[in-house]
N, CA, C and O atoms as CSV, one atom per row, in Angstrom:
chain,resi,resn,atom,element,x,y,z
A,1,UNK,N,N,10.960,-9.166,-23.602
A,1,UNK,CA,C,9.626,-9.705,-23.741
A,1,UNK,C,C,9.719,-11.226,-23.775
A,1,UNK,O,O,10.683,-11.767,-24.316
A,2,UNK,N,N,8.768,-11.907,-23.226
A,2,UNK,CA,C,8.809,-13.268,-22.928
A,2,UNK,C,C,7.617,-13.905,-23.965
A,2,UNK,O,O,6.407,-13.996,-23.755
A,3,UNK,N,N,8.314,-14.267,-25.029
A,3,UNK,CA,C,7.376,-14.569,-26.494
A,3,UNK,C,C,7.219,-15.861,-26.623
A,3,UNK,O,O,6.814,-16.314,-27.694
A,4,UNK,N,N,7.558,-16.812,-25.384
A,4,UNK,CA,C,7.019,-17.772,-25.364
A,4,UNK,C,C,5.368,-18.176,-25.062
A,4,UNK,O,O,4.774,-19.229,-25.291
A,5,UNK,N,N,5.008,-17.224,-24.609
A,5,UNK,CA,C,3.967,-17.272,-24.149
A,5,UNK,C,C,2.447,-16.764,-25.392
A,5,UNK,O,O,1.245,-16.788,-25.128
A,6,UNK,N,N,3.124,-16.356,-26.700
A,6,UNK,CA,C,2.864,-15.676,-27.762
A,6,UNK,C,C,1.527,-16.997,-28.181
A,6,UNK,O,O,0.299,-16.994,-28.267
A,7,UNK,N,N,2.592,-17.979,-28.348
A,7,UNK,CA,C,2.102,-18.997,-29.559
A,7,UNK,C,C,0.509,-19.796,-29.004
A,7,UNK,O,O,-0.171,-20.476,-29.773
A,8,UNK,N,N,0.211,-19.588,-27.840
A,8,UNK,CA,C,-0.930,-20.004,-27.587
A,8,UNK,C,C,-2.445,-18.940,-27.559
A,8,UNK,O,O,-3.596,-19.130,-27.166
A,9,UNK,N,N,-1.911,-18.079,-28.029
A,9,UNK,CA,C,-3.063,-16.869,-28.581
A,9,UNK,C,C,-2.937,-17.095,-29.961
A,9,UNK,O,O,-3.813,-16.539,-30.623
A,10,UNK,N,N,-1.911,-17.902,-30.744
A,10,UNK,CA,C,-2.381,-17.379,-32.073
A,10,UNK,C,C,-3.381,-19.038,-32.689
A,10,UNK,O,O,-3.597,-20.139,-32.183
A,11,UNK,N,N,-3.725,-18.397,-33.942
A,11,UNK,CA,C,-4.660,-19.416,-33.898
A,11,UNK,C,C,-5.015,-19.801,-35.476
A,11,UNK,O,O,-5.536,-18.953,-36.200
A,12,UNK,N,N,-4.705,-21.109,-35.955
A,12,UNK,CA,C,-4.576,-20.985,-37.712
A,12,UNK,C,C,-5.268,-20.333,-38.585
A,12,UNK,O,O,-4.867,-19.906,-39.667
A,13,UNK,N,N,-6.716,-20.214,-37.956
A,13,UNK,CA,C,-7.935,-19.860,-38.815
A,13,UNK,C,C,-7.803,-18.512,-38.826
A,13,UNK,O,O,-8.817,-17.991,-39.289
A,14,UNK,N,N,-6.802,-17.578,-38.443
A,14,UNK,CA,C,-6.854,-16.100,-38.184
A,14,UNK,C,C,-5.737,-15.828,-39.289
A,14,UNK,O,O,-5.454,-14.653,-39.523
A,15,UNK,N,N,-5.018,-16.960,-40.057
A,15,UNK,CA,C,-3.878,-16.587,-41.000
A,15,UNK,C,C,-2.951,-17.092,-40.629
A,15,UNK,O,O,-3.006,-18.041,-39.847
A,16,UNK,N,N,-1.202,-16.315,-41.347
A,16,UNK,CA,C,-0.223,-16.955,-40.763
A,16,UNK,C,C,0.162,-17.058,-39.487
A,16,UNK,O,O,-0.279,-16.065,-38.909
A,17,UNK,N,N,0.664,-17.636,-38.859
A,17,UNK,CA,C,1.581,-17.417,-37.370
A,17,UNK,C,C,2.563,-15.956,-37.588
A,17,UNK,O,O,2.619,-14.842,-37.068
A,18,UNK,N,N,2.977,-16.389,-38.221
A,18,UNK,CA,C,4.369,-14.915,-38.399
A,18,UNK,C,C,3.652,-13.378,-38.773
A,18,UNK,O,O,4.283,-12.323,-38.841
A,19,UNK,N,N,1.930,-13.566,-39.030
A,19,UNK,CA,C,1.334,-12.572,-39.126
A,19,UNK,C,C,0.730,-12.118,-37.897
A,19,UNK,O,O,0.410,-10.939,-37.748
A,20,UNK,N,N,0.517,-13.214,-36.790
A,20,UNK,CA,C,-0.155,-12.699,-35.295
A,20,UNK,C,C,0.988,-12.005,-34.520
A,20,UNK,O,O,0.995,-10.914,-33.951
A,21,UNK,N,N,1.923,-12.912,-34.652
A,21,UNK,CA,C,2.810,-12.822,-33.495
A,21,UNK,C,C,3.426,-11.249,-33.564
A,21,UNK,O,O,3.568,-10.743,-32.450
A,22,UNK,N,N,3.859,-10.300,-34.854
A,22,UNK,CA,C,4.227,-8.935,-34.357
A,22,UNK,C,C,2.921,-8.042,-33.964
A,22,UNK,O,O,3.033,-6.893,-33.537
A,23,UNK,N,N,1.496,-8.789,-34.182
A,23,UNK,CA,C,0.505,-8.212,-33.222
A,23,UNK,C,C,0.663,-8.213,-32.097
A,23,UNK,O,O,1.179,-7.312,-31.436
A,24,UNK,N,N,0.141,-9.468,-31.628
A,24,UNK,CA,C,0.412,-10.058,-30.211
A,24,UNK,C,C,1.603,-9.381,-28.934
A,24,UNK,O,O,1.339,-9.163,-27.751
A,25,UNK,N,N,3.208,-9.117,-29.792
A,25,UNK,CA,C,3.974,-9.089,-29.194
A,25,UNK,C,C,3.428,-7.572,-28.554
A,25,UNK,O,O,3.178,-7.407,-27.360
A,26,UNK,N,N,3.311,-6.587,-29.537
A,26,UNK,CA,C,3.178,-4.649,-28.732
A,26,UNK,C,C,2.152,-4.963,-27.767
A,26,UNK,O,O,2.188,-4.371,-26.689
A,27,UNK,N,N,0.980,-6.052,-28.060
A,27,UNK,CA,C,-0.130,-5.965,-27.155
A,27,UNK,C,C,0.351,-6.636,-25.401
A,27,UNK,O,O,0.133,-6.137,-24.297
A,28,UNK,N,N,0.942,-7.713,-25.717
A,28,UNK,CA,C,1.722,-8.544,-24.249
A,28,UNK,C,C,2.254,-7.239,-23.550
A,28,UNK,O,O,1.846,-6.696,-22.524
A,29,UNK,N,N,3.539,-6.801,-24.612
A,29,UNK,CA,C,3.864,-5.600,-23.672
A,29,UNK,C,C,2.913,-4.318,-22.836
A,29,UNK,O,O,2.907,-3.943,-21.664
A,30,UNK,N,N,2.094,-3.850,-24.141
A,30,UNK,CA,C,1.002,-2.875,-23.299
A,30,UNK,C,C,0.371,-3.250,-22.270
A,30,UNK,O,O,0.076,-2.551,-21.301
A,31,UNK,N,N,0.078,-4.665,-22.485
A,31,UNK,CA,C,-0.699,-4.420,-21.193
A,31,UNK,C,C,-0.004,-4.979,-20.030
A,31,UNK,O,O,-0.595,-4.993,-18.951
A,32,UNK,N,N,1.380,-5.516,-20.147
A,32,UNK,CA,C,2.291,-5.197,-18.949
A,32,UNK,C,C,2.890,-4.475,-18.498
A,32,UNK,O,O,3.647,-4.558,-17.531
A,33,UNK,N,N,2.447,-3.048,-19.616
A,33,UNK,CA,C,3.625,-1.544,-18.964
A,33,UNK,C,C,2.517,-0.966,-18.032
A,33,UNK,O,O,2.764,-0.229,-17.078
A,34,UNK,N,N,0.907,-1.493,-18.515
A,34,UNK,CA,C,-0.552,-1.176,-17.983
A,34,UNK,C,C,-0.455,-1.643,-16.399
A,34,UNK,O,O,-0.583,-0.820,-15.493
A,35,UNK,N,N,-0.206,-3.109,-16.150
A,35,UNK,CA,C,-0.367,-3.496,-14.996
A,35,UNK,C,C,0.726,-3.151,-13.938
A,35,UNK,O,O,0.662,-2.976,-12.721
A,36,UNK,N,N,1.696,-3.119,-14.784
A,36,UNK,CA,C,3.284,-2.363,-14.193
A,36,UNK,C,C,2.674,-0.904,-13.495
A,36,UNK,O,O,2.446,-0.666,-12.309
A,37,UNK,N,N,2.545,-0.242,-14.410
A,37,UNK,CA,C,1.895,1.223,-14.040
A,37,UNK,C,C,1.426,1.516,-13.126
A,37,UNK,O,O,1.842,2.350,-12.322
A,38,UNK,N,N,0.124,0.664,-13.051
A,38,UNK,CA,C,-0.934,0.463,-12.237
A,38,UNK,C,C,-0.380,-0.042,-10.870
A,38,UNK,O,O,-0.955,0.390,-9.872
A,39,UNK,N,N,0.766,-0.985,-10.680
A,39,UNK,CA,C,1.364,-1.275,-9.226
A,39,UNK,C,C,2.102,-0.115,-8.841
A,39,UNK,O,O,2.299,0.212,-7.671
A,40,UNK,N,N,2.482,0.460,-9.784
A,40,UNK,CA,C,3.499,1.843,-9.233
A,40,UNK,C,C,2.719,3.017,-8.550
A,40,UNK,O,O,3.112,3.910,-7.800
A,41,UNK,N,N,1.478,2.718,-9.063
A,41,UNK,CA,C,0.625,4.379,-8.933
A,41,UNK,C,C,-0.005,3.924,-7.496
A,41,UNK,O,O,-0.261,4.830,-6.703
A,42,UNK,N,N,-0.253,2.661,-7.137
A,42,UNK,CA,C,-1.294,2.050,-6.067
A,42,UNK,C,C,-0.131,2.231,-4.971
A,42,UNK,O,O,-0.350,2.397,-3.771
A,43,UNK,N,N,1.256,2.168,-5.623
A,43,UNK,CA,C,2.404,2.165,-4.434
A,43,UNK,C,C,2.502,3.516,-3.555
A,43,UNK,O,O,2.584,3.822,-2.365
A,44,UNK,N,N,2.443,4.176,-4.861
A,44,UNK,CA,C,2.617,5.806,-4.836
A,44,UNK,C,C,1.756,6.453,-3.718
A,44,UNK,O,O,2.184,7.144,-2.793
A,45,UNK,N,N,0.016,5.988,-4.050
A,45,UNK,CA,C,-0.540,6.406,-3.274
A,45,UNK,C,C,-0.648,5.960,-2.006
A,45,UNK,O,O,-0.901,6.772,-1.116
A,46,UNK,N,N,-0.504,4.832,-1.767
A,46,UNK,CA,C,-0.220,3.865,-0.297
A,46,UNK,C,C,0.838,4.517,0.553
A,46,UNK,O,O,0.775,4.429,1.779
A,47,UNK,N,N,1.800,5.163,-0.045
A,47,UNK,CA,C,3.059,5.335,0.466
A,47,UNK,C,C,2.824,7.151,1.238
A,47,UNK,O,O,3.464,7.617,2.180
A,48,UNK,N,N,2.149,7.567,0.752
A,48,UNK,CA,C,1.113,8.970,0.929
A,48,UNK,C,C,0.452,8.490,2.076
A,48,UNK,O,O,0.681,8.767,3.253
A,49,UNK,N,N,-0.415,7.721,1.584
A,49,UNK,CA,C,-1.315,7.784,3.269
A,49,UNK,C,C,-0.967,6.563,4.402
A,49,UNK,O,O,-1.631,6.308,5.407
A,50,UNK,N,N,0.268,5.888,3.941
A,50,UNK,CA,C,0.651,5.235,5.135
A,50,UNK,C,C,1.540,6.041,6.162
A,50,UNK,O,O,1.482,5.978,7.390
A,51,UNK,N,N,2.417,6.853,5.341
A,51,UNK,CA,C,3.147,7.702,6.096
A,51,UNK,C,C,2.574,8.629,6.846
A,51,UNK,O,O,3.316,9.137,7.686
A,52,UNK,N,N,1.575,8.972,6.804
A,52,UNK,CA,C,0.966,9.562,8.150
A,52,UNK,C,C,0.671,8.955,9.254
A,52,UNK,O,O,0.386,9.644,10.234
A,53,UNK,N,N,0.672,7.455,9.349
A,53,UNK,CA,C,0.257,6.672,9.565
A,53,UNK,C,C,1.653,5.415,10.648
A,53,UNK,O,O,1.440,4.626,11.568
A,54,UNK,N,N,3.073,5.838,9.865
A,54,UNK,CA,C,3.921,5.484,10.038
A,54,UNK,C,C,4.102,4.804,11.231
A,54,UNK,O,O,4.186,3.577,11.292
A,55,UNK,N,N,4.160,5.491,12.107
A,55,UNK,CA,C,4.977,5.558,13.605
A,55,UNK,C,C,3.831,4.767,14.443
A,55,UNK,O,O,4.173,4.290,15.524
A,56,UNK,N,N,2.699,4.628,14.074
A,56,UNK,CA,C,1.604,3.762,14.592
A,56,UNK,C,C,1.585,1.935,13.941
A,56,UNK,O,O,1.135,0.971,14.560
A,57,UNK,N,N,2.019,1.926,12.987
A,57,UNK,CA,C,2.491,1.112,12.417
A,57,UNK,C,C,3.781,0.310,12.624
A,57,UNK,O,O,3.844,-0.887,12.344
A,58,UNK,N,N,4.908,1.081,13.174
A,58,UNK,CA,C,5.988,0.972,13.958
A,58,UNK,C,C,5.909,0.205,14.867
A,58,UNK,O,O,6.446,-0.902,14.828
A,59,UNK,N,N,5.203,0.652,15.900
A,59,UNK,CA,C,4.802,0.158,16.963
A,59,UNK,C,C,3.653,-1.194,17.010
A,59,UNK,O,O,3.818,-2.023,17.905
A,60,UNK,N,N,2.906,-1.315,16.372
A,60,UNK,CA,C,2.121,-2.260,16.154
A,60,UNK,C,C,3.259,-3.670,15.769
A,60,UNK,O,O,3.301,-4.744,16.369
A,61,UNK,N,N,3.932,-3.324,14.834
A,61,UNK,CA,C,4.728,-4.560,14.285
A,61,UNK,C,C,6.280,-4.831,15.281
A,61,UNK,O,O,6.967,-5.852,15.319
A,62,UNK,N,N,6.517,-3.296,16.140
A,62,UNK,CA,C,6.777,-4.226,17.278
A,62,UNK,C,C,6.596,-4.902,18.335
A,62,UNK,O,O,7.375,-5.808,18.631
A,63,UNK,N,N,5.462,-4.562,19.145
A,63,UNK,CA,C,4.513,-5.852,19.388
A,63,UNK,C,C,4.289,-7.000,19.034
A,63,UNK,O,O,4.379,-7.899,19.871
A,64,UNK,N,N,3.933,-7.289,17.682
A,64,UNK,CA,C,3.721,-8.256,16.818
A,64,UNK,C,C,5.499,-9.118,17.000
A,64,UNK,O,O,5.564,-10.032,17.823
A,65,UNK,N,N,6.181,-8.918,16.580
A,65,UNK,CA,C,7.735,-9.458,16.494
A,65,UNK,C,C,8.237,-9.513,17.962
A,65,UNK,O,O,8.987,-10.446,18.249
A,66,UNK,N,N,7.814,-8.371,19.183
A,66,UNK,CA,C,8.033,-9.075,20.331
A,66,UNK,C,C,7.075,-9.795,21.047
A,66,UNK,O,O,7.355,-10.003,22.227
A,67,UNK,N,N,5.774,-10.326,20.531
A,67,UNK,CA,C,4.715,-11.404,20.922
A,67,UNK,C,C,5.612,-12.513,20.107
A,67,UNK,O,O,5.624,-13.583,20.716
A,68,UNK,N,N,6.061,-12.524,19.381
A,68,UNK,CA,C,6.771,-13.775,18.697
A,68,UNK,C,C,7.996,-14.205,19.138
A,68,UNK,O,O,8.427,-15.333,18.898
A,69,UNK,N,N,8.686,-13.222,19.881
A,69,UNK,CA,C,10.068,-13.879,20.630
A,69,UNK,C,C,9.259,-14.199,21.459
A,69,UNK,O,O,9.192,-15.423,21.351
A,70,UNK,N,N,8.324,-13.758,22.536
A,70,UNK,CA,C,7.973,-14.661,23.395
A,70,UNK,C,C,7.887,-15.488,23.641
A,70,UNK,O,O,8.259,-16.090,24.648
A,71,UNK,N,N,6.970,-15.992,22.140
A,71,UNK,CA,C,6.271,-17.467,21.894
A,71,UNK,C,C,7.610,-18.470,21.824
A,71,UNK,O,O,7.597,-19.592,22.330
A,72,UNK,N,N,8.624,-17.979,21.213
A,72,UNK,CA,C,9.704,-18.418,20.827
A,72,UNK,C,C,10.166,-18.803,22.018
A,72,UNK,O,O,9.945,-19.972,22.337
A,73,UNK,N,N,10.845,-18.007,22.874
A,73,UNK,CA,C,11.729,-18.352,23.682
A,73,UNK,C,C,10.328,-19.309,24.842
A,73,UNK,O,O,10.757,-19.506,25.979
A,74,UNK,N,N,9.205,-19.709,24.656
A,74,UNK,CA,C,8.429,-20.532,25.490
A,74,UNK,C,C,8.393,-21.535,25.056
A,74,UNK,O,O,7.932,-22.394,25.808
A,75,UNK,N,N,8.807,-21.963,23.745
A,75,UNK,CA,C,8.533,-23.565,23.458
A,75,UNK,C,C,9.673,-24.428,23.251
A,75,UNK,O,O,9.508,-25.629,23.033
């Protein structure tokens, strides 16, 4: 966990420092196991409906990479 980033959420009028910060810290993590999660599941499903999709995709990006040697070997 990267707890540098802690000390600018806490705030004097809320009490001690050494009383926010083992708040703060479970919450930083939750909601980076949240956004973590959330890239894995968006991967998950992308990876589902691109693969039907695959071999059209294939081909598109080689086009794309041989329109670019073209350009290449013209200038």
């Amino acid at each position: 966990m990267d707890v540098r980033f802690l000390p600018q959420f806490t705030t004097p009028a809320a009490g001690p420092i050494w009383h926010q910060i083992p708040i703060l810290g479970p919450v930083f993590a939750s909601t980076g196991f949240c956004i973590t999660a959330g890239y894995g599941a968006t991967a998950g499903l992308l990876r589902t409906a691109l693969g039907r999709v695959s071999k059209t995709l294939n081909r598109i990006t080689a086009l794309v990479f041989g329109a670019l040697a073209i350009r290449l070997v013209w200038e």
